[in-house]
Backbone bond lengths (Angstrom), bond angles and torsions (degrees), N, CA, C in turn:
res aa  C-N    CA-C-N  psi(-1)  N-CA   C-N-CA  omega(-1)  CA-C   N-CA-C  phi
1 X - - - 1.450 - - 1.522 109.42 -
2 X 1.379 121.19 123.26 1.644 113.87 -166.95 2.151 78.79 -101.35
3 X 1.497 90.24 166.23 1.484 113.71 -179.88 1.875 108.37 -110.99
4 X 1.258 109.60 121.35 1.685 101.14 -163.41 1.421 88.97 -81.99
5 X 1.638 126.43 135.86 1.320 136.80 174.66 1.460 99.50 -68.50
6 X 1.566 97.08 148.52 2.298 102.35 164.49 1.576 98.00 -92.32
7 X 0.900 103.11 -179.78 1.530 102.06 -172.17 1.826 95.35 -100.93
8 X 1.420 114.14 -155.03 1.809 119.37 -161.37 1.532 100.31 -70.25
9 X 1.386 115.19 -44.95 1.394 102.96 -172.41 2.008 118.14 -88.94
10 X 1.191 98.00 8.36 1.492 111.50 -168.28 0.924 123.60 67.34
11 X 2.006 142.88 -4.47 1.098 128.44 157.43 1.121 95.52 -96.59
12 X 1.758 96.90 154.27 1.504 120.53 -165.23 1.654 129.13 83.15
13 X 1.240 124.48 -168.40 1.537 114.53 -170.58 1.665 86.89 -139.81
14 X 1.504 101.85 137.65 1.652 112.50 -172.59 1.865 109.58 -72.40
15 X 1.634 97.31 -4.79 2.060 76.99 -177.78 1.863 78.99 -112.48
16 X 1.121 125.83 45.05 1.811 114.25 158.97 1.625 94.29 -135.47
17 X 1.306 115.72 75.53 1.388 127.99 172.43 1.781 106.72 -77.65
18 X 0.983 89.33 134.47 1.848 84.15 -174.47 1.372 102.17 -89.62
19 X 1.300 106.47 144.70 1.693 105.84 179.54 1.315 122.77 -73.78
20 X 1.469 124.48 -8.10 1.332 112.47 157.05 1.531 115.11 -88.27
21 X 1.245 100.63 33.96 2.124 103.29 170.51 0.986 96.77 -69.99
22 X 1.484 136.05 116.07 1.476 110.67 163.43 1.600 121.80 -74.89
23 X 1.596 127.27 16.38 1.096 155.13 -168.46 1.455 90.14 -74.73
24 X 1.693 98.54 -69.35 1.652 98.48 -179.23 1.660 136.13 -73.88
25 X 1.391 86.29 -4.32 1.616 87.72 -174.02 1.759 102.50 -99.19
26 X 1.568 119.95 14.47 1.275 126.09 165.62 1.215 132.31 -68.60
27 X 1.112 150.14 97.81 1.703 162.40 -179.48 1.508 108.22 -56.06
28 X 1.643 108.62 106.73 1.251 100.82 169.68 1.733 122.32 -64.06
29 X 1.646 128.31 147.79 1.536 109.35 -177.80 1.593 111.93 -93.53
30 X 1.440 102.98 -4.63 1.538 111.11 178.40 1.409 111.29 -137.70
31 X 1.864 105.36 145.83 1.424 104.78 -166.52 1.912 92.12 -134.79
32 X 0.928 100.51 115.74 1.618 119.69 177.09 1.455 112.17 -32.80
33 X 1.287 123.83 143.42 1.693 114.21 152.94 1.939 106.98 -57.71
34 X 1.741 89.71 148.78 1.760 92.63 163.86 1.831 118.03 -51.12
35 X 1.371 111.91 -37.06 1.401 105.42 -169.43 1.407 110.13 -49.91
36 X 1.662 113.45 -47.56 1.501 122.71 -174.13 1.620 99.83 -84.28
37 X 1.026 130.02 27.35 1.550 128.14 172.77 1.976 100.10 -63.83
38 X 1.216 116.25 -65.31 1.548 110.21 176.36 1.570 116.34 -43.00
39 X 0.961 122.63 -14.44 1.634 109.16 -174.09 1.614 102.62 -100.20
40 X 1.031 116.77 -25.97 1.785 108.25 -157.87 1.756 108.56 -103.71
41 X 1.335 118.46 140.65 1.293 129.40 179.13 1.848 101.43 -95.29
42 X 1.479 112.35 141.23 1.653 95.68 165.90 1.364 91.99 -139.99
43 X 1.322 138.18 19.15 1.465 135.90 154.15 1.256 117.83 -35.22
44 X 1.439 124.48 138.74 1.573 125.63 -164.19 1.546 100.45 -79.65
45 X 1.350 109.13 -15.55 2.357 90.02 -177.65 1.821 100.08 -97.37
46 X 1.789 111.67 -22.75 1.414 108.97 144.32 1.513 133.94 -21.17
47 X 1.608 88.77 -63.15 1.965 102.01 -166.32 1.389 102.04 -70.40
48 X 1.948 110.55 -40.96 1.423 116.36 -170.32 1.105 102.22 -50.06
49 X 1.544 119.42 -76.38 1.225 123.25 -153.54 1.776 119.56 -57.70
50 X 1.319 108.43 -29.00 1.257 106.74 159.14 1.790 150.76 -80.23
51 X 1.800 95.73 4.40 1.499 125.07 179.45 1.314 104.06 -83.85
52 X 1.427 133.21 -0.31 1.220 118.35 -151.37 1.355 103.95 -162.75
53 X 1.679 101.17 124.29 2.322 96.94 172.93 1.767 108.46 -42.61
54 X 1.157 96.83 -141.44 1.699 123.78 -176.15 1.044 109.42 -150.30
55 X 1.458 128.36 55.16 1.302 119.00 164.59 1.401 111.09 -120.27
56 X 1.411 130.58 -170.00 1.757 122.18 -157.61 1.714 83.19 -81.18
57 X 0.921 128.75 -28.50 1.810 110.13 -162.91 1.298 88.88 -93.43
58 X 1.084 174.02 -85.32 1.411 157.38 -165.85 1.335 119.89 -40.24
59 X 1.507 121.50 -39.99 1.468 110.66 171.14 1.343 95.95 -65.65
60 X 1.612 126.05 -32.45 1.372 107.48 -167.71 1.587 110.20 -74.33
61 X 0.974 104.25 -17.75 1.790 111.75 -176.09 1.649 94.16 -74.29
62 X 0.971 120.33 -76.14 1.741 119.90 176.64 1.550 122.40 -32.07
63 X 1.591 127.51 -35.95 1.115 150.89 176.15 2.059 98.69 -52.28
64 X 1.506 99.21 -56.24 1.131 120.74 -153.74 1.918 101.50 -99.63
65 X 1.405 103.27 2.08 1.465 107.97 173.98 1.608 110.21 69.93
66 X 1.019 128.28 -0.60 1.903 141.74 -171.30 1.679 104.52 -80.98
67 X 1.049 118.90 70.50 1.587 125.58 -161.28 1.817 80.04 -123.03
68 X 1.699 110.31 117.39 1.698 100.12 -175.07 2.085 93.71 -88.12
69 X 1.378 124.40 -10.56 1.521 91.27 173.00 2.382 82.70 -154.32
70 X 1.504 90.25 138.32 1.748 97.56 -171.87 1.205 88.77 -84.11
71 X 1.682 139.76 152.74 1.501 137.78 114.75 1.085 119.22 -4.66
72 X 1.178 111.15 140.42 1.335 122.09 -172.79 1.492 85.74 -94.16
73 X 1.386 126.38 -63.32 1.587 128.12 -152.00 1.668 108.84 -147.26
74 X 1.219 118.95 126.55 1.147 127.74 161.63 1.379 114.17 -93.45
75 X 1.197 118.61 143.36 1.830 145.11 -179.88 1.266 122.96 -116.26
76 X 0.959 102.00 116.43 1.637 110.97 161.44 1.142 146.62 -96.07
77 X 1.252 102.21 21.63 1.725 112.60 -176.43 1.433 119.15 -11.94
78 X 1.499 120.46 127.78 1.659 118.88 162.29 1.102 94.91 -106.14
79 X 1.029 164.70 -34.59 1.522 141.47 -149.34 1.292 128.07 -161.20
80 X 1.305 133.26 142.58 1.665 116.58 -138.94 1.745 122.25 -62.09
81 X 1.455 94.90 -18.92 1.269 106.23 -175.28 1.807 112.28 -68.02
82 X 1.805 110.26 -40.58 1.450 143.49 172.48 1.966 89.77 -33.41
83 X 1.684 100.59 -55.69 1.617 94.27 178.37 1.222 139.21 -91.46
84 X 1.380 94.00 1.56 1.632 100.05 158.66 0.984 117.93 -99.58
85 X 0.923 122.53 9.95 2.004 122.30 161.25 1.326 90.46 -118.78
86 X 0.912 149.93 32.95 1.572 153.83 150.00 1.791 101.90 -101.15
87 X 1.201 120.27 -72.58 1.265 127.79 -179.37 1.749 103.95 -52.86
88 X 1.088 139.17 -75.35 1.114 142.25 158.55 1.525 119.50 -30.41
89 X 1.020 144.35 -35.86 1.571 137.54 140.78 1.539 127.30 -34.62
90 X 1.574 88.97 -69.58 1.940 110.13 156.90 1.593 128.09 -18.38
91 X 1.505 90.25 -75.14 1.601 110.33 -176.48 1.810 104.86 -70.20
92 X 1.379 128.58 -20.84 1.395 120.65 160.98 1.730 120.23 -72.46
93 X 1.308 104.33 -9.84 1.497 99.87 -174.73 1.632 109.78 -77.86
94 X 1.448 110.18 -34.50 1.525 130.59 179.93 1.527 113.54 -56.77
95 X 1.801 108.64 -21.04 1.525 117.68 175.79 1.293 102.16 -38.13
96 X 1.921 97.37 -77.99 1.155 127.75 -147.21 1.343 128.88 -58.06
């Protein structure tokens, strides 16, 4: 039995994103190698929630979708090695 997620603010359901989210209509600028595909989230309440502190004017900015730049990529590293091919991915993007 899967459990349907709510989305960040809990009303509503997180896969009926409305198309004027501007959450979803955000372009990530970086796209991971497949190897690191298991570690990284790029879901739009993902990117939200991680563009922004926790204080009342940022939840209020998030509330109101006013986020001036989204995450590109969230990580999940399990294990130390997970971040050294995390860090080492990273620091090659800065080459280019």
């Amino acid at each position: 039995m899967s459990v349907r997620q709510t989305n960040f603010w809990n009303w509503g359901w997180d896969d009926n994103i409305s198309p004027e989210d501007p959450s979803a209509n955000q372009a990530s600028a970086l796209s991971p190698p497949k190897n690191l595909a298991q570690l990284y989230a790029r879901t739009p309440d993902e990117r939200l929630t991680h563009s922004l502190k926790k204080s009342f004017a940022d939840l209020a900015n998030a509330a109101l979708r006013q986020v001036p730049r989204y995450t590109d990529v969230v990580a999940f590293p399990e294990t130390e090695a997970d971040v050294k091919n995390l860090i080492d991915w990273a620091g090659h993007q800065n080459e280019l």
